[in-house]
N, C-alpha and C positions, 0 to 999 in steps of 0.2 A: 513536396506537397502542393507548394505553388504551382507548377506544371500540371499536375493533376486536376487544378479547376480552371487554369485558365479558359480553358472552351467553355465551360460553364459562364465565368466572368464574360467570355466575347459575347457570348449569346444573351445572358442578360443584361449587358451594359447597352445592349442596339436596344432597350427600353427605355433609356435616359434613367434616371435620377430612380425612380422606382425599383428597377431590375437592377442597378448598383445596390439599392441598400436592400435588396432582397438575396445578392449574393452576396454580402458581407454576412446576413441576418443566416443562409446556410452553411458558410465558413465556421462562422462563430458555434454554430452548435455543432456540426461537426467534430470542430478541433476540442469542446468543452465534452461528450459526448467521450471523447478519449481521454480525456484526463479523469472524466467520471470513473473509467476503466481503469486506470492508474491509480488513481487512490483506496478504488475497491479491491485491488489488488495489493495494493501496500497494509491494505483493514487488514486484508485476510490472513497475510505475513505475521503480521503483528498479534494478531489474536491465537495465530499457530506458535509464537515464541517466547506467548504467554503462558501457555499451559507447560511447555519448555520446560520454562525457567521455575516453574512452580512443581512440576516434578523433582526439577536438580535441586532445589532449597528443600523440599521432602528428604531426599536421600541424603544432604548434608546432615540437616538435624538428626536425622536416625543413627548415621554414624557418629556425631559429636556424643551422642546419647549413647552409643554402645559402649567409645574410647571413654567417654566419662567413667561409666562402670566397670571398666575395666582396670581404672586408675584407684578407681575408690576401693577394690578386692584386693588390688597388690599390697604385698606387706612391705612397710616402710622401714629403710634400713635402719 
């Protein structure tokens, strides 16, 4: 990723002090700009493993609830 701005960095560093902290000041939202991307993709993950897991706890109870009544009708030796 370094490689990829160095010209950038050449070219604004020939500003002195300003065009340094104005290519630090693009790096940083750049690289922040992808982690934005990274964690909205991890939302998305999570919000999809949500609904998941909240289906598979659905289908457990139902069958705990079926094996229940199934246990409750057998006759006891």
């Amino acid at each position: 990723m370094l490689a990829e701005t160095q010209p950038v960095l050449d070219n604004l560093a020939s500003y002195g002090a300003a065009g340094l902290m104005g290519a630090m000041w693009l790096w940083e939202r750049r690289t922040s700009s992808t982690r934005e991307k990274q964690i909205e993709d991890a939302h998305q993950r999570i919000m999809s493993d949500g609904v998941k897991l909240e289906a598979l706890i659905d289908l457990v109870e139902k069958n705990t609830d079926v094996l229940s009544r199934l246990l409750a009708q057998k006759p006891q030796p």
